[in-house]
SESEVEX-696280 format. One line per field, with one value per residue: residue number from 1; x, y negated, z negated of N, C-alpha, C in turn. Coordinates in Angstrom, 2 decimals. Layout:
residues N
k NUM|...
nX X|...
nY Y|...
nZ Z|...
caX X|...
caY Y|...
caZ Z|...
cX X|...
cY Y|...
cZ Z|...
//
This chain:
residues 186
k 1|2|3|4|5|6|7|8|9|10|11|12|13|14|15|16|17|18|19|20|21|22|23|24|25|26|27|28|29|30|31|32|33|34|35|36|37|38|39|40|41|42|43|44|45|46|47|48|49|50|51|52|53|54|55|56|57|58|59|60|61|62|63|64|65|66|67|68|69|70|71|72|73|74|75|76|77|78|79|80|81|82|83|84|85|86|87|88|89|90|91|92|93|94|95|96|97|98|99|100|101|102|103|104|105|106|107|108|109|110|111|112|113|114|115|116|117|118|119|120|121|122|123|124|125|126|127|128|129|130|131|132|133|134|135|136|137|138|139|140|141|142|143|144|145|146|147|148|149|150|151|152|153|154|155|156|157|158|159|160|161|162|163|164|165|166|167|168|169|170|171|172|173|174|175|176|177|178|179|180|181|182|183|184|185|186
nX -30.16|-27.39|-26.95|-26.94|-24.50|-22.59|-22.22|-21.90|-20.00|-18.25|-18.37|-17.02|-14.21|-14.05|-13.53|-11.39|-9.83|-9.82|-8.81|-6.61|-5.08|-5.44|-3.49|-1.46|-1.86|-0.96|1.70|2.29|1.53|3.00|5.79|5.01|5.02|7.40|9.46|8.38|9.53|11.78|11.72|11.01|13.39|15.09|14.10|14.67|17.22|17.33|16.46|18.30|20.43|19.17|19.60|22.30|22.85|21.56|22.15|25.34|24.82|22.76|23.21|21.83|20.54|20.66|18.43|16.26|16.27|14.79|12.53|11.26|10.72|9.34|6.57|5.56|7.01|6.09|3.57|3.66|4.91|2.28|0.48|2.10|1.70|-1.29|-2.05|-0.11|-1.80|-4.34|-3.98|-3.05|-5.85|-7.28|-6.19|-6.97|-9.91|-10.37|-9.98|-11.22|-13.97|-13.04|-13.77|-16.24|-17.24|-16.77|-18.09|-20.94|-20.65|-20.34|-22.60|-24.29|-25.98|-26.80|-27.19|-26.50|-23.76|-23.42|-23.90|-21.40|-19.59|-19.60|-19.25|-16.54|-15.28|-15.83|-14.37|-11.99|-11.90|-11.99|-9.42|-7.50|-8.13|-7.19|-4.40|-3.51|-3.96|-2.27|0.04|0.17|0.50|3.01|4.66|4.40|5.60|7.78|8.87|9.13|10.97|13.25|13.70|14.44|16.68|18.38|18.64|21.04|23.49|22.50|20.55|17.69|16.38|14.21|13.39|13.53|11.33|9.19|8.68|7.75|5.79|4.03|3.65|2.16|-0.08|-0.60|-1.24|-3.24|-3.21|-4.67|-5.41|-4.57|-2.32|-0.72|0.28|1.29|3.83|4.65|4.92|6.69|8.86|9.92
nY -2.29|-1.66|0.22|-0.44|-2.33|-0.78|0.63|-1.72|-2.18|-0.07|-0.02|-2.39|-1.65|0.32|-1.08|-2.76|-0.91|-0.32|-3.13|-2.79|-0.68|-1.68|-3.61|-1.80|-0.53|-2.77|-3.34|-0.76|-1.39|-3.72|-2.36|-0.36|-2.87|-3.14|-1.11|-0.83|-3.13|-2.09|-0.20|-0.92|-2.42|0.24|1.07|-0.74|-0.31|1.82|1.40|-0.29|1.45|3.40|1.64|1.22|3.79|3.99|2.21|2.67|5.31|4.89|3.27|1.04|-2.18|-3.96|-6.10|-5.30|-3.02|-4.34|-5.02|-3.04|-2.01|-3.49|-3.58|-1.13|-2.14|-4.80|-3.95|-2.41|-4.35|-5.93|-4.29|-3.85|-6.55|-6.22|-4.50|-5.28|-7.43|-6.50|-5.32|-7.12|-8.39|-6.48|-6.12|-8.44|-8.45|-6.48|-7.73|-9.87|-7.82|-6.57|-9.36|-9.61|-7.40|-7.76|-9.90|-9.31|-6.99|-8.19|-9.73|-7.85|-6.65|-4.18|-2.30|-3.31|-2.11|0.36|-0.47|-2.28|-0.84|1.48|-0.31|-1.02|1.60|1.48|-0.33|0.40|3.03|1.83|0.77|2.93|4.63|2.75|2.46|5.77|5.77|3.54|5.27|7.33|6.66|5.11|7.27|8.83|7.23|7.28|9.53|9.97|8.14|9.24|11.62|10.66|9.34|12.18|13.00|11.91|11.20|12.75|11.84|10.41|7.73|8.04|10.13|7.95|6.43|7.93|8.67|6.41|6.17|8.44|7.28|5.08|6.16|7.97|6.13|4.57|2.55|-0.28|0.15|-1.80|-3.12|-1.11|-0.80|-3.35|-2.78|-1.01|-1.78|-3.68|-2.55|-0.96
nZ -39.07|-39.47|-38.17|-35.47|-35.47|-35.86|-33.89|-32.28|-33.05|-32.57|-29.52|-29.32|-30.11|-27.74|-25.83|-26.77|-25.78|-23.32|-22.61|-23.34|-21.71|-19.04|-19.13|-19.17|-16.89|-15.51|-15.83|-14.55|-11.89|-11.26|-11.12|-9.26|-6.97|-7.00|-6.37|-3.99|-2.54|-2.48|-1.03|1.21|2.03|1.94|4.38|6.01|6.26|7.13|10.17|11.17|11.20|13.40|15.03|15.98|16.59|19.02|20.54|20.56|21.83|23.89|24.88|24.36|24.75|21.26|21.06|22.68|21.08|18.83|20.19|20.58|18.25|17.16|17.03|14.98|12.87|12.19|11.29|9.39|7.43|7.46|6.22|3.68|2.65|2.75|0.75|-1.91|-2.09|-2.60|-5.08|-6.46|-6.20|-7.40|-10.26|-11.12|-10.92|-12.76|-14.83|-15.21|-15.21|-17.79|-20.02|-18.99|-20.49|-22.88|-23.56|-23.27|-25.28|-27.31|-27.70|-27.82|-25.66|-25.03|-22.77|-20.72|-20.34|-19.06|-16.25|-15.98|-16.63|-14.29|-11.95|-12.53|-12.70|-9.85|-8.53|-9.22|-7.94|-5.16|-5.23|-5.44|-3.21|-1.34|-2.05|-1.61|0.77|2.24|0.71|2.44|4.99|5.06|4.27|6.62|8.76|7.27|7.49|10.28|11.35|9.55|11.00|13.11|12.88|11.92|14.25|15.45|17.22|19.21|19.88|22.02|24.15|25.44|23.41|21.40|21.53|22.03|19.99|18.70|19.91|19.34|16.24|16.75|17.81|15.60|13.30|14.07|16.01|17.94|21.26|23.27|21.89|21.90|24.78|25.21|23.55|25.09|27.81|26.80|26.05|28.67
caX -29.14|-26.30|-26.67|-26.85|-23.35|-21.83|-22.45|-21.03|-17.69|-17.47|-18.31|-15.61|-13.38|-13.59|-13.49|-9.85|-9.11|-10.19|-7.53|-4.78|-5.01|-5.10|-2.32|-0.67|-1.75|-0.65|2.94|2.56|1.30|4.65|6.66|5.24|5.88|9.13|9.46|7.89|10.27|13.09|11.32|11.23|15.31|15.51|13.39|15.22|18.37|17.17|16.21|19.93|21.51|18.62|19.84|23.33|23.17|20.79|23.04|26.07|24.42|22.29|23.66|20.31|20.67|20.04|17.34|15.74|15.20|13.91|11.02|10.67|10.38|8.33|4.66|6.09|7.77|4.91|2.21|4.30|4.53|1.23|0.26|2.62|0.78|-2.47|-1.55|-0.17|-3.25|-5.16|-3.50|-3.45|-7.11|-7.77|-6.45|-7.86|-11.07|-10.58|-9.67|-12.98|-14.71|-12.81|-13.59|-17.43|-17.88|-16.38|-19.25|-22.22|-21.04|-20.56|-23.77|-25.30|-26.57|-25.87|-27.62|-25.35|-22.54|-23.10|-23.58|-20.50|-18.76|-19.92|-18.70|-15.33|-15.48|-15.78|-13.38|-10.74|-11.80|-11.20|-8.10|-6.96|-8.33|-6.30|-3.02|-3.15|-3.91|-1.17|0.90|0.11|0.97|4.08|5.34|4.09|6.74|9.48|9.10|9.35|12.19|14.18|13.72|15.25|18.44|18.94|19.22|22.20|24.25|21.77|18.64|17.35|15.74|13.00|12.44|12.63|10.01|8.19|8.12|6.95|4.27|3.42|3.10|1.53|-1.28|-1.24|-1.29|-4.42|-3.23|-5.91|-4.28|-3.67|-1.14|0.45|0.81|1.83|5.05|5.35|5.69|7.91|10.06|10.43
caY -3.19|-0.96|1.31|-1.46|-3.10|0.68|0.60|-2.17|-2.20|0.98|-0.82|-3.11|-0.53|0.68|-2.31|-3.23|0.25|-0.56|-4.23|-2.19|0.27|-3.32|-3.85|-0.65|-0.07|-4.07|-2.89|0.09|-1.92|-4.11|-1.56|-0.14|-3.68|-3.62|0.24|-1.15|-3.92|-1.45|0.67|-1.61|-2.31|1.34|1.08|-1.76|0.57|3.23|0.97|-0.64|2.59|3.59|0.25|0.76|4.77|4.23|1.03|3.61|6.52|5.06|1.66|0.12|-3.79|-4.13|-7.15|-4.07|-2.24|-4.96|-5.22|-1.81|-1.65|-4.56|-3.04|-0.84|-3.26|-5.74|-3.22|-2.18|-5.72|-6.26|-3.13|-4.30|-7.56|-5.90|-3.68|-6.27|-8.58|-5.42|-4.57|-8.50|-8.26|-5.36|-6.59|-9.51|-8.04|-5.64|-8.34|-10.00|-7.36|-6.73|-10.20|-9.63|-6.31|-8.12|-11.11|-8.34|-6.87|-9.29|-10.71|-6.86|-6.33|-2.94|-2.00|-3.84|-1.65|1.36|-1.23|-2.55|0.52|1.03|-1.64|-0.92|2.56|1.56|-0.83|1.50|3.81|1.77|0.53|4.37|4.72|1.61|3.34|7.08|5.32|3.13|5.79|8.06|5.67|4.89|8.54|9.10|6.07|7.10|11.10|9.68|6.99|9.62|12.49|10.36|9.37|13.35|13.10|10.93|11.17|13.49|11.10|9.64|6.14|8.81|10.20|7.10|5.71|9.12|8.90|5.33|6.08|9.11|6.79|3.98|6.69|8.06|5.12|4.06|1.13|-0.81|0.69|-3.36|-3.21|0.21|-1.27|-4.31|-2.24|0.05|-2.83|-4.40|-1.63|-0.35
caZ -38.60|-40.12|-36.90|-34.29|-36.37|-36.35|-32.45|-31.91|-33.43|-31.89|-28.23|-29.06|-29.66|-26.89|-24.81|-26.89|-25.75|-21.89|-22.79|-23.01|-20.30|-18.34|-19.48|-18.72|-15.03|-14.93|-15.82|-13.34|-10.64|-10.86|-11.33|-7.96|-6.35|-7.16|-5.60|-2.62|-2.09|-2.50|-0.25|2.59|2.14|2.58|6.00|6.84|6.61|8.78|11.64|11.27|11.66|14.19|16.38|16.15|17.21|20.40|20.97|20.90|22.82|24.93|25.19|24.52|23.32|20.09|21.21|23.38|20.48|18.26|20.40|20.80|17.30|16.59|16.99|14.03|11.77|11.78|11.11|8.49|6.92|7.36|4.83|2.88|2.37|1.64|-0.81|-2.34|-2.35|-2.73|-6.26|-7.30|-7.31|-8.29|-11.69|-11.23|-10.87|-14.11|-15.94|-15.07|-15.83|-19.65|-20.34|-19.10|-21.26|-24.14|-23.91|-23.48|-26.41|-28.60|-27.23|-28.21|-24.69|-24.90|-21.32|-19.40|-20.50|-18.09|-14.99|-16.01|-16.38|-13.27|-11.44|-13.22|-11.80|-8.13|-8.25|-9.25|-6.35|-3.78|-5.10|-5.32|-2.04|-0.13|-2.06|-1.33|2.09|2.33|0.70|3.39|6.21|4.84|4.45|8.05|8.97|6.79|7.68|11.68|11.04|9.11|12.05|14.22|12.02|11.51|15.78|15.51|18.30|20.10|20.28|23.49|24.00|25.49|22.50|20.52|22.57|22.33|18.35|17.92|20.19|18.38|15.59|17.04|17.67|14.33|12.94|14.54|16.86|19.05|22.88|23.81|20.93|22.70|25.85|25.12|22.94|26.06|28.51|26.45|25.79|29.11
cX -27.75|-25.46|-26.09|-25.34|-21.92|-21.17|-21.42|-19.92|-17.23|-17.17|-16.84|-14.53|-12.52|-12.99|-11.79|-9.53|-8.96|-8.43|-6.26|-4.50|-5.04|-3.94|-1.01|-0.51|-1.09|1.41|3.14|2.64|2.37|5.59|6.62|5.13|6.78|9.41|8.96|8.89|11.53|12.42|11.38|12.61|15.66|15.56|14.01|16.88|18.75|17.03|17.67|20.56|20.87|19.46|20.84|23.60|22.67|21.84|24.09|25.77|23.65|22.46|22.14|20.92|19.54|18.59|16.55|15.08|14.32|12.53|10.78|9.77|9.13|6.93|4.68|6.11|6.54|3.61|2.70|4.12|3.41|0.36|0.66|1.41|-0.35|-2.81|-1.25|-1.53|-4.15|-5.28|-3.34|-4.86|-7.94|-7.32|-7.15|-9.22|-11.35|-10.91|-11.15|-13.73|-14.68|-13.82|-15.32|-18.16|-17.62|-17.50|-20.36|-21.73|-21.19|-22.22|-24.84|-25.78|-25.65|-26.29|-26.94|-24.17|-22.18|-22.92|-22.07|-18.95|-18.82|-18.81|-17.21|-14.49|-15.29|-14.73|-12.18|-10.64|-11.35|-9.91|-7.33|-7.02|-7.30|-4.78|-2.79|-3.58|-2.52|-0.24|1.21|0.97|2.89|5.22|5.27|5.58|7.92|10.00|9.76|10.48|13.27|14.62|14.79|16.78|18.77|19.55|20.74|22.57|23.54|20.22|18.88|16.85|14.24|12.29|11.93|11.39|8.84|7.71|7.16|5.65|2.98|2.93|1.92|-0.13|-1.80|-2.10|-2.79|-4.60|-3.95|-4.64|-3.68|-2.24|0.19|0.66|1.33|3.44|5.26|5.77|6.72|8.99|10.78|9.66
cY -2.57|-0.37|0.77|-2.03|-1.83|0.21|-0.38|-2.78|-0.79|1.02|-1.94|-2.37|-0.18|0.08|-3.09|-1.76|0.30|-1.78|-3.25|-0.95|-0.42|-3.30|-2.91|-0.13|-1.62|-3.75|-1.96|-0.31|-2.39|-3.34|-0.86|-1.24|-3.80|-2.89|0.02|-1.74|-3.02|-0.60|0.57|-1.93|-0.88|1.47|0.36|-1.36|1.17|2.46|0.35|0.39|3.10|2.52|0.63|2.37|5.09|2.80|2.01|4.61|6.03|3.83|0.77|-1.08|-3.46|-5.51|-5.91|-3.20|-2.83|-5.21|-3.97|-1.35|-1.86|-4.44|-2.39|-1.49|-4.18|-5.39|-3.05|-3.18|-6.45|-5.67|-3.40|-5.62|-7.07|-5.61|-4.50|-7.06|-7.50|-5.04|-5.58|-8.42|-7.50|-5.49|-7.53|-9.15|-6.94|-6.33|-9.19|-9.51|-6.92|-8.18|-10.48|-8.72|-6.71|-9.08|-10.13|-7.49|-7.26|-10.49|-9.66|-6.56|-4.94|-1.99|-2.07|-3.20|-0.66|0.36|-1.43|-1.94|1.30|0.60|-1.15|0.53|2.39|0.79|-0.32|2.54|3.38|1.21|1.66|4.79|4.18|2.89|4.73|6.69|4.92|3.87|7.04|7.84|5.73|6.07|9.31|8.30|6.24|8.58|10.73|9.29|8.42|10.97|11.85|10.04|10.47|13.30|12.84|10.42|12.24|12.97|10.11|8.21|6.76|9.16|9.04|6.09|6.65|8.73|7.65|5.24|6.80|8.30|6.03|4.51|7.18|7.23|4.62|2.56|0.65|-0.15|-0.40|-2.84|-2.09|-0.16|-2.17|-3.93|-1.76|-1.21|-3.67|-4.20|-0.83|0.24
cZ -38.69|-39.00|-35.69|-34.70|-35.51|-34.51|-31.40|-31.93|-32.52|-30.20|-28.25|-29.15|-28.43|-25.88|-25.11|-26.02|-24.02|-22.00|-22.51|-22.17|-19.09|-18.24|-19.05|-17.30|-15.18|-14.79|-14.44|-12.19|-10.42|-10.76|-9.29|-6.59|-6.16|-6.35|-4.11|-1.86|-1.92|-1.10|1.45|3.04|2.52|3.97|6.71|7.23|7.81|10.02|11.62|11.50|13.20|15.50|16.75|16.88|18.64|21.11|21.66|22.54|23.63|25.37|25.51|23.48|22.58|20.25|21.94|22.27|18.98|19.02|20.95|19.07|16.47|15.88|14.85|12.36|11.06|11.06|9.47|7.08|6.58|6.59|4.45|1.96|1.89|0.91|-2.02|-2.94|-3.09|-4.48|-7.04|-7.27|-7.54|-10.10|-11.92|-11.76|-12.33|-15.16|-16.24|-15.48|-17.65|-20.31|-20.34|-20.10|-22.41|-24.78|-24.20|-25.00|-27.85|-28.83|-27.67|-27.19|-24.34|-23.45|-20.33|-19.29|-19.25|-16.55|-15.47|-16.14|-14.91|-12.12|-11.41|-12.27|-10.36|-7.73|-7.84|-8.30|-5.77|-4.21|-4.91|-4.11|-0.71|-0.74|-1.76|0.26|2.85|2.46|2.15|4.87|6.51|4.82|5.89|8.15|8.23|7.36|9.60|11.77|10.43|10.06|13.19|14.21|12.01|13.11|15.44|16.88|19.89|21.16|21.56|23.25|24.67|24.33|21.42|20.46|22.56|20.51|18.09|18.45|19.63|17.33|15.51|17.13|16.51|13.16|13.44|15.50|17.94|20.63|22.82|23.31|21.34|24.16|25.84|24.24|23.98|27.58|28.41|26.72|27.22|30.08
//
């Protein structure tokens, strides 16, 4: 019995030791909410300076290049949002599982541990997965957006019509969604 005892204080252990690494990505995760939200005020910069230099130089209304932009913006917003959701339950879902590995071992079902480790495991993939996704996306969209601010006074309403389409393909946008921006726009 001594052994089985030993075992599982040392299962709980670990399982406080899982709690507070919870706890620690839970901090991180807000931390890179917050960084997000700032992130999007940046973006929301660049297309304000973007408006006001193709306004200038190519005398495009600023309503002209809000729906040029739109396809963009929304997609944008719309990653936003998942990530989001994505990273609420992905703790969610940790926390679930702390709270299940804590019953099995206090319950001694020491079998269930690797499933549940497991489990724990895949979770955390795809959440790693959606963000070096996301992040990807997003550095696509800021590397584009900030190419075209270096233009300034040089940039076309060609090319900025050339970049977002570039995107729109990188990006992976159903066609509809690219025609329906290119009819808009022009």
């Amino acid at each position: 019995m001594r052994g089985f005892e030993e075992i599982r204080d040392r299962t709980a252990e670990i399982v406080a030791s899982y709690d507070e690494r919870i706890g620690a990505v839970s901090d991180i995760i807000e931390k890179s909410l917050k960084m997000l939200d700032e992130s999007r005020q940046m973006s929301q910069a660049v297309r304000s300076q973007l408006k006001e230099t193709l306004a200038k130089v190519e005398s495009l209304r600023k309503k002209d290049f809000d729906t040029l932009a739109t396809p963009i913006l929304f997609y944008q917003e719309r990653r936003e949002q998942e990530i989001k959701e994505c990273m609420t339950g992905f703790l969610k879902k940790q926390r679930e599982l702390a709270c299940q590995l804590q019953r099995v071992v206090r319950a001694g079902i020491i079998l269930k541990i690797p499933v549940l480790e497991e489990e724990i495991e895949q979770t955390t993939s795809e959440a790693k997965k959606s963000l070096i996704c996301f992040q990807k996306e997003q550095a696509l969209i800021g590397e584009k957006m900030e190419y075209l601010l270096h233009k300034k006074e040089t940039l076309t309403l060609k090319e900025f019509k050339g970049v977002l389409e570039i995107l729109q393909r990188e990006l992976g946008f159903p066609e509809e969604t690219k025609m329906q921006a290119m009819a808009k726009g022009g």
